[in-house]
Structure formats: structure tokens, C-alpha cells
N, C-alpha and C positions, 0 to 999 in steps of 0.2 A: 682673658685667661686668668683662669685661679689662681694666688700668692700662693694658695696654702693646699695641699690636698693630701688627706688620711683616711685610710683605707683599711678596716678590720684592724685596727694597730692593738697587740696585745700588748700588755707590761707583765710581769712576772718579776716578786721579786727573792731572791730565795734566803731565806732566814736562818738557815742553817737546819742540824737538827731533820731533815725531811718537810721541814716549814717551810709552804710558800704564801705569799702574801699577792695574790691577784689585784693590783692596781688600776687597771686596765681591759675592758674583757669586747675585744671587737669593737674598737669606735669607729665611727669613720665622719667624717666633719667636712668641706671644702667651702675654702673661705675666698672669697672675690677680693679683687682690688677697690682698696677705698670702701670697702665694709667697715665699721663702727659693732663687735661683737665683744656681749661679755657670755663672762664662760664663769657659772655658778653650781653648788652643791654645799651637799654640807661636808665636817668635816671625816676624811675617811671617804670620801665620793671619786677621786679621782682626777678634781681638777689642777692640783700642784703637778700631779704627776704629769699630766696632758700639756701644762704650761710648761715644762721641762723637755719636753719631746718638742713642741711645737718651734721652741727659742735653741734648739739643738743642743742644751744640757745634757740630756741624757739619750739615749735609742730606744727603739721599741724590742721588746724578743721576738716579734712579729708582724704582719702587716707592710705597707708602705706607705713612706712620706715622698711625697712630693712639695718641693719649695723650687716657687719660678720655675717650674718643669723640671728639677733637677732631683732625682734620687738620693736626698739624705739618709735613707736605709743604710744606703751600699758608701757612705764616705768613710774616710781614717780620722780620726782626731784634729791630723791639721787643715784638714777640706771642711770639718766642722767649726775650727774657730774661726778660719775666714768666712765662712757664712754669718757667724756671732759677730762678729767685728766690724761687716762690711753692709749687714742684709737686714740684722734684726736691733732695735732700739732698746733696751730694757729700763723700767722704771719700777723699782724699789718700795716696797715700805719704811723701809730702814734708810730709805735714802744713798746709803753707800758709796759716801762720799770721803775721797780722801780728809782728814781733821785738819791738820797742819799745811793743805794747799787751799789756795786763796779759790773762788769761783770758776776762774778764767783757768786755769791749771788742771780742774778736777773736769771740765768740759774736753781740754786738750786730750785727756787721756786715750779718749779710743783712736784718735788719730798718729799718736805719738804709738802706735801699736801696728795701727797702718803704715808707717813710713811716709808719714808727709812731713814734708820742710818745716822748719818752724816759724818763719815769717808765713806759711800757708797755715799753718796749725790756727796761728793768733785770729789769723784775719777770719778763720771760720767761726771759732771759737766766738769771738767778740760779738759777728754777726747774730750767730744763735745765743745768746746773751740778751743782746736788742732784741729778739723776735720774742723772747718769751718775758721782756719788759723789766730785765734787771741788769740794762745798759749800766748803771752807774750802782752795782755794787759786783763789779768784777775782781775788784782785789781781796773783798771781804772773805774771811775763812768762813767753813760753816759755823763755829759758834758762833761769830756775828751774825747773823742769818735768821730770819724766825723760820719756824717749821715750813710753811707754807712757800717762805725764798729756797730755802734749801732745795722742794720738791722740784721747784721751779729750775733748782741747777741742773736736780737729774734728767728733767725732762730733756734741758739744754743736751746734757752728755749723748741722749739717746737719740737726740735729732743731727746732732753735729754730721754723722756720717752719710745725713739724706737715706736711711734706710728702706725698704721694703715695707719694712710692720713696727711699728711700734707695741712693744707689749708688757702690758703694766699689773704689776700682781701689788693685789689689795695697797691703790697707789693714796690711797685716803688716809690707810688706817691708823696712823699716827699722827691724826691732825685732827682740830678739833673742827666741828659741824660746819662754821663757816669759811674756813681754809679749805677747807676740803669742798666746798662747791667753787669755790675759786679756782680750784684744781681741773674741776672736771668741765669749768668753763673753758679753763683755756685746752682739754681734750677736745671740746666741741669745736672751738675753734680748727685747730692741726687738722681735725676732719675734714670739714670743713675748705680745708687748704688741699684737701686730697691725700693725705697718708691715711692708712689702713692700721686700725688701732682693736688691738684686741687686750679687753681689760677682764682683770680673774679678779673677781670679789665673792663674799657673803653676802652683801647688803644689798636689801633689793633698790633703796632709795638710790646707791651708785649706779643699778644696774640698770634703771628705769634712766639712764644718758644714753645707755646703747640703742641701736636701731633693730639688736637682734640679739635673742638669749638663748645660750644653750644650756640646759639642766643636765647634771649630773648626778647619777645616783647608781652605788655599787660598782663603781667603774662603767656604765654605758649610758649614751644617751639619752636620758630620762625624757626629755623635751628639747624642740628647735626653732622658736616662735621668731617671725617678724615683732616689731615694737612697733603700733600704730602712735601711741599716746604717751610719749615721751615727753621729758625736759628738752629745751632747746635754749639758746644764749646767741643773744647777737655778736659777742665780743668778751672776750676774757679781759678779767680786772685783775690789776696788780693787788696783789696781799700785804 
């Protein structure tokens, strides 16, 4: 069954003035389970907007989503942040990480959102800690942290809840060339483990990890290629 399914989904956005700004003009996209997709264009193409719809940010003025068979169209606000909360992983360019909480705290957060205990909180948190190989710098804040640990917290924060999708907008971009393949090893890996990881870049060097690319151009699907000749990674390394 498809995680992800969109269907003619318009954006519209209105400007005021009688100005609208068409973000969006009929997409329609369906993403499988355990798919590896980036979603590229240039800027002004439509893909923030689509990663916002997709991660239930924002709604469409038209069309339908389906997430796990369920009509995200038709939800209220609070049926949309438990979906954000519970369903989908988000990974950062900026990181967006609390400053002033240590690793292990900035991990806790979406669960501390959830209503889980806090002896259950620690013990996920810690786990997803270890998995993504920064066991032993759980109490450091992020300025202790180099770019590449930091990325490594958020990934944590986005796995902790066992989501549906993980979805990572331009998760490089503030790292230098080879943090940032360090990054995208340890994406292949999570694949690899079976989570469904949809990444929104420019760069084609990132986009050439995916197994599958969608181009964007003027708001609609410009192109939707398999990737035969990809990067691959047996094993993500610590940064």
C-alpha cells in the first residue's frame, strides 16, 4: 500500500491586491513504502511548497492527499499535528535544534509532545542516540557538536517516534562536502533498515542517493525517473 498518495493537488497562493501566486498546478505523485525519493527543481519550482503539503505543514486549495489511506485533505489542525508528531520525521537544514538542551533532551522532544513517560522518553531517546552512533555525546549541547553531529541529533529527533517517512529538506546544506556524504551514508543506511525517506534538494550530487527523482518545474511534474546508477554505502560512519 502507498504511504504517500496526491492526486491533482493544487496550491494557490493569494497575494493580495487580486495577486495569486500558483505554487502548485495539478501534481499528483504516489510514493510506496520504503521508497528512497528526492524531490528536485529549481527555485520558484514548487518543491518547498510540495514538501509542506507532503509533511502536513500546510493543505492543498485542491486535490487529495492520502497518507496511509487516510484523507489529509479533510483534517482540522489537531488531526494534522498528530500526524506531524506521530507519522512523519523531519530533518532540517538549519538543524533546529533546541541551543541550551544537551542531545538527549532535543531528541526527547517529539515524544514529550506525544505523552510518553519520561523513563520511556530516555530509554528511546538514548537508543536512537546509539543507532545513529552519538552513544556518547548525549549530554553535549549543540555548540559542542560539529555540524555533521548536530545533523545526526536531528536525524535522531526524526526517528525517535518510528515514523512512516522521514523527510529531509536540503539535509546537506549547511555542511561541508564531506559531512554531508557522511550524512547521506547514514540516509542509505535508515533505508536500507526499511524507513521510506523522501529528500527535497537542488544538488544533483545529493539527489544521485535516491533510487527515484522527481523534477519540478512551474509547479508540475516536470520528470519521475527510477535511478539505475546510483551511489550506494554499505555502512554510515561517524563524523
Amino acid at each position: 500500500m502507498g504511504v504517500i498518495g496526491l492526486t491533482n493537488i493544487v496550491k494557490t497562493y493569494d497575494m493580495g491586491e487580486a495577486e495569486e501566486v500558483h505554487a502548485l498546478q495539478g501534481v499528483s505523485v504516489a510514493i510506496q513504502e520504503n521508497e528512497y525519493v528526492a524531490i528536485m527543481g529549481p527555485s520558484g519550482s514548487g518543491k518547498s511548497t510540495l514538501m509542506n503539503i507532503i509533511g502536513c505543514l500546510d493543505t492543498p486549495t485542491s486535490g487529495a492527499y492520502l497518507f496511509n489511506g487516510l484523507n489529509v485533505s479533510e483534517m482540522n489542525d489537531n488531526e494534522l499535528a498528530k500526524i506531524r508528531n506521530k507519522e512523519i520525521g523531519f530533518v532540517f537544514q538549519t538543524f533546529n535544534l533546541l541551543p541550551r538542551s544537551d542531545a538527549l533532551h532535543n531528541v526527547e522532544l517529539p515524544l514529550i509532545y506525544g505523552g510518553i513517560s519520561s523513563g520511556e522518553r530516555k530509554r528511546r531517546a538514548l537508543e536512537t542516540l546509539n543507532h545513529v552512533q552519538l552513544g556518547d555525546r548525549v549530554h553535549h549541547k549543540p555548540n559542542e557538536l560539529s555540524g555533521g553531529q548536530r545533523q545526526r541529533v536531528a536525524i535522531a529527533r526524526a526517528l525517535v517516534t518510528k515514523p512512516s517517512i522521514i523527510l529531509a529538506d536540503e539535509p546537506t546544506g549547511n555542511l561541508d562536502s564531506k559531512t554531508g556524504e557522511e550524512i547521506m551514508m547514514l540516509f542509505e543506511e535508515l533505508h536500507h533498515q526499511g524507513n521510506t525517506i523522501i529528500l527535497v534538494t537542488h544538488e544533483a550530487d545529493i539527489a544521485e542517493h535516491a533510487h527515484r527523482v522527481i523534477r519540478l518545474r512551474d509547479g508540475k511534474v516536470e520528470s519521475d525517473q527510477r535511478v539505475t546508477r546510483r551511489k550506494t554505502y554499505p555502512a554510515a560512519a561517524a563524523s
